[in-house]
N, C-alpha and C positions, 0 to 999 in steps of 0.2 A: 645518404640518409636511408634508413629501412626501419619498416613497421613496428619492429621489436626496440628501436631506439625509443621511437613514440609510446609504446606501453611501457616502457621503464619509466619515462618521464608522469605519465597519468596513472600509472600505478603508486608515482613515490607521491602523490600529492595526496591521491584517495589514502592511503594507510598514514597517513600524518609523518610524513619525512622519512620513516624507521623502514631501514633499507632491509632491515634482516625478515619483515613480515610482507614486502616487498616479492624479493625471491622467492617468498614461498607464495605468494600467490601467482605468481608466474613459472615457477617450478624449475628455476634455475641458481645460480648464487650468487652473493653478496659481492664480491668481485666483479660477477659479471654484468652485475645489475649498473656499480658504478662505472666501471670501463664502455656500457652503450649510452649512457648520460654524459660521459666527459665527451667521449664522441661526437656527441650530438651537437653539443654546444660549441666544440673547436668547430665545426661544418659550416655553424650559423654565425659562428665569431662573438659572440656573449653568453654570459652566464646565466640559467634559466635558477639556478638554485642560490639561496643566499647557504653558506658553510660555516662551519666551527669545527676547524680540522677534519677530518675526514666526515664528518658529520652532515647531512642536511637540515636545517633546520626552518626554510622556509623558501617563497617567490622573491625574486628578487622581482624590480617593476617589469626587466622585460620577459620575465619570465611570466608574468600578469599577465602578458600582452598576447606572449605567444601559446601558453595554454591553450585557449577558444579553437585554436588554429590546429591542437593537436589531439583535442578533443572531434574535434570538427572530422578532420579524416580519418579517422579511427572508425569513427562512427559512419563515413562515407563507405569503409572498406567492409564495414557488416554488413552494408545492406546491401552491396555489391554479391555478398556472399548470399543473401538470402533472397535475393534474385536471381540467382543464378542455381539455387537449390531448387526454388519454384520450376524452376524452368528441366530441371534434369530430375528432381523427388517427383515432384507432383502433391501428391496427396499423403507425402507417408513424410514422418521426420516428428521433432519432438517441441512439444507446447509447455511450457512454465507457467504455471498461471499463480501468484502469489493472492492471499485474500486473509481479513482477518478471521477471528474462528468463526461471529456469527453470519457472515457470508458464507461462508464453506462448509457451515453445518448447515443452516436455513435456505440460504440464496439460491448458492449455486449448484448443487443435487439435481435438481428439475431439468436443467441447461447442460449438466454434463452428462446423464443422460442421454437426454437425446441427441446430444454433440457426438457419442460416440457410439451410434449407428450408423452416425454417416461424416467424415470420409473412417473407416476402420482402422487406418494403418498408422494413425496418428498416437504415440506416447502423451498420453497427460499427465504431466509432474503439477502435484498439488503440494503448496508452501502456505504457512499460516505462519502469521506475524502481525506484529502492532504495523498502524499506520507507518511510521516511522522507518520499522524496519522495511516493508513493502516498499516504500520510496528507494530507499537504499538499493535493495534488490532489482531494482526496474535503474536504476543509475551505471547500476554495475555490471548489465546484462544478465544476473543471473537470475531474472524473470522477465517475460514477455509481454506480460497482462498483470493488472493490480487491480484488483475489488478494494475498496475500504471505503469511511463514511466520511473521514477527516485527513487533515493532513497532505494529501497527494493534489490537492488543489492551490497552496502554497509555495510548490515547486517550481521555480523558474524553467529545471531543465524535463519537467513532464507536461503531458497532456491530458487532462481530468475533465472526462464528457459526467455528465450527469445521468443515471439511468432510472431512480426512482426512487420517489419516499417514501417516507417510513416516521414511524412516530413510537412511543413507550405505551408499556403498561407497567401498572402494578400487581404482584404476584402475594397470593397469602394463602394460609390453608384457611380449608372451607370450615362458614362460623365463626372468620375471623370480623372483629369491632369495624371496622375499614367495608366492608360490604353492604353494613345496615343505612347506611346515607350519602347524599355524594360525593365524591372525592374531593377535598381541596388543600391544596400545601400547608397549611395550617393542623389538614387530622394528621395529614401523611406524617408531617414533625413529630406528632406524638410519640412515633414508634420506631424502635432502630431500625437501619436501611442497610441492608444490602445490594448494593450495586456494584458497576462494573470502576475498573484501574480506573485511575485519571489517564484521560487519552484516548478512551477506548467506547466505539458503540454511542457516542452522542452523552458520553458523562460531561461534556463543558455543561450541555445546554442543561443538564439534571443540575449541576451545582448554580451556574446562574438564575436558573426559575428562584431556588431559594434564596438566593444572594439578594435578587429584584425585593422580594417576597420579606427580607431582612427576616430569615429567618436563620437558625442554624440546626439541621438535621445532625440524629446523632448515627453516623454512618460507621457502625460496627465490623464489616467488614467488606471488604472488594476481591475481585474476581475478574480474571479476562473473559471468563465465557459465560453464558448465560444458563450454561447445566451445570456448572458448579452453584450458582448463587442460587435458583431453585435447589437444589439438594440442602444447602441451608435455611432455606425455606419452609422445605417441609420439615425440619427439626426442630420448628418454632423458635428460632434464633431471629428472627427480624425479618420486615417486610422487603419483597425485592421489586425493585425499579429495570426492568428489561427490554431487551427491543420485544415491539408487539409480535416480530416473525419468529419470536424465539419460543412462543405458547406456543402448544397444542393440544387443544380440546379434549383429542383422543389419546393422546401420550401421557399428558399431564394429569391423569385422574386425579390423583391427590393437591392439587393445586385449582385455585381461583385466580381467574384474571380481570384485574379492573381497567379499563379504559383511561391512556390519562393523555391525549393529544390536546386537551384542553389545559393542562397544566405545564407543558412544557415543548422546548419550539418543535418547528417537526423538520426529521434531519433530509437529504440527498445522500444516498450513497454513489461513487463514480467509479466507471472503470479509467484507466490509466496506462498510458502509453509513455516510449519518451518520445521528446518534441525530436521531428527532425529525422526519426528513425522509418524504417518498414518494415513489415512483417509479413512471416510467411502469409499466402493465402489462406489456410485453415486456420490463422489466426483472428486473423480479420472474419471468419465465418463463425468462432466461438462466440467472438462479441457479440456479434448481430444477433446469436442463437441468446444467449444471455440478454440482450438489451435489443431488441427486433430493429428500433429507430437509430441503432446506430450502423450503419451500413459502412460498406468497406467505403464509399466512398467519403464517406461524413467523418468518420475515424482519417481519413490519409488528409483530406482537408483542411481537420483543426493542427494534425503533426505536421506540416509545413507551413501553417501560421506562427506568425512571429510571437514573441512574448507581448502578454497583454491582448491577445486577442480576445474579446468577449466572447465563450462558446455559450451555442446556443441552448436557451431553458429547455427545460421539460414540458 
């Protein structure tokens, strides 16, 4: 049995059976990918893959069974490596930090920053993605850190600390009907809405307020980021629903921001680890730079709780 058996095996399950994108994410070939799978399986004496001729097509049960187990040391054998970098880099080597846009535009600036004054010799690779994908990428190792509001707490195989809220506003040009009294889901209906995708930035909690509200807004158009939907904004195309970190006073001259935490729920954004895993030291000092309360120790604590452990509020 050897390591490259086991990535062929957790490689063919993550790319949904299809042995030829298989290879290429392992950077080897389609032959060779099945030759350390058959391998593996005469070694163990059962079939981990159900077949249709040369084909995989899915787990067979013991194949269910022994997954966990090969997921499991794969994942032993990184942290092995990133202990062992700790111990021979130091302070130098490279950080993935995946985040949606309005984290990466809004959030986290501040924190990277001053992240990299100190230690210097650190690369920071910035990735931006839906929730969704950020899960994916934190599953796959090919990020370290995940910011997002949603999503990444539903994850059996992550770990999602809470770091802080956050709530909406409403964005209109100045003079607009919506300024002159106080906000309530009732004026807001009046006027088309731009806001963010579904999935994205606390949009459940924007469609449920009016769903509660039995209302139905006429939501004209959507947007992953919150400097596209102002930019529609000010073209007087319809009023926009955004996170409140995404105004600014000083940026935004042509724009008015209305207050609206009283119309709709107020969201957590989390940072995101996976369960089980380690990270370098400078990783664990990003977080805490970003989120002060969560310390290298509070971070490695919830990563070796089990699933279903309740992490603690904010």
């Amino acid at each position: 049995m050897n390591f490259q058996q086991l990535r062929s095996v957790r490689e063919a399950v993550r790319q949904g059976f299809n042995l030829t994108t298989v290879a290429e994410a392992l950077h080897t070939s389609q032959p060779g990918i099945s030759r350390q799978i058959r391998e593996l399986e005469d070694e163990l004496g059962l079939e981990i893959f159900v077949r249709a001729g040369k084909r995989l097509t899915g787990l067979t049960p013991a194949g269910e069974r022994v997954l966990p187990w090969v997921e499991r040391t794969l994942l032993d054998l990184e942290n092995l490596h990133r202990a062992t970098d700790d111990f021979k880099l130091g302070d130098s080597g490279l950080l993935s930090v995946a985040a949606t846009h309005s984290q990466a535009r809004y959030a986290l600036p501040t924190a990277v920053h001053e992240f990299r004054s100190h230690p210097p010799r650190v690369q920071l690779q910035l990735h931006q993605g839906s929730p969704d994908q950020i899960a994916q990428m934190l599953r796959t190792g090919a990020a370290d850190i995940g910011i997002a509001s949603h999503a990444l707490t539903d994850d059996p195989d992550l770990v999602a600390l809470p770091c802080y809220r956050w709530t909406h506003s409403v964005i209109v040009p100045p003079g607009h009907a919506l300024l002159d009294a106080p906000l309530t889901l009732e004026r807001l209906a009046e006027h088309p809405v731009i806001t963010y995708d579904t999935g994205l930035t606390g949009r459940g909690s924007i469609d449920d307020a009016f769903r509660r509200a039995g209302l139905n807004p006429r939501v004209m158009l959507t947007a992953m980021d919150a400097d596209v939907i102002k930019t529609y904004v000010e073209l007087g195309m319809g009023v926009g629903i955004i996170a409140s970190i995404a105004f600014d006073d000083q940026r935004d001259t042509h724009l008015r921001a209305i207050e609206a935490r009283h119309l709709f729920t107020i969201n957590t954004t989390s940072v995101a680890v996976r369960r089980g895993g380690l990270l370098r030291g400078f990783a664990y000092a990003f977080i805490q730079t970003f989120a002060p309360h969560l310390t290298a120790e509070v971070v490695q604590r919830a990563q070796a709780a089990p699933v279903g452990t309740p992490m603690a509020p904010l």
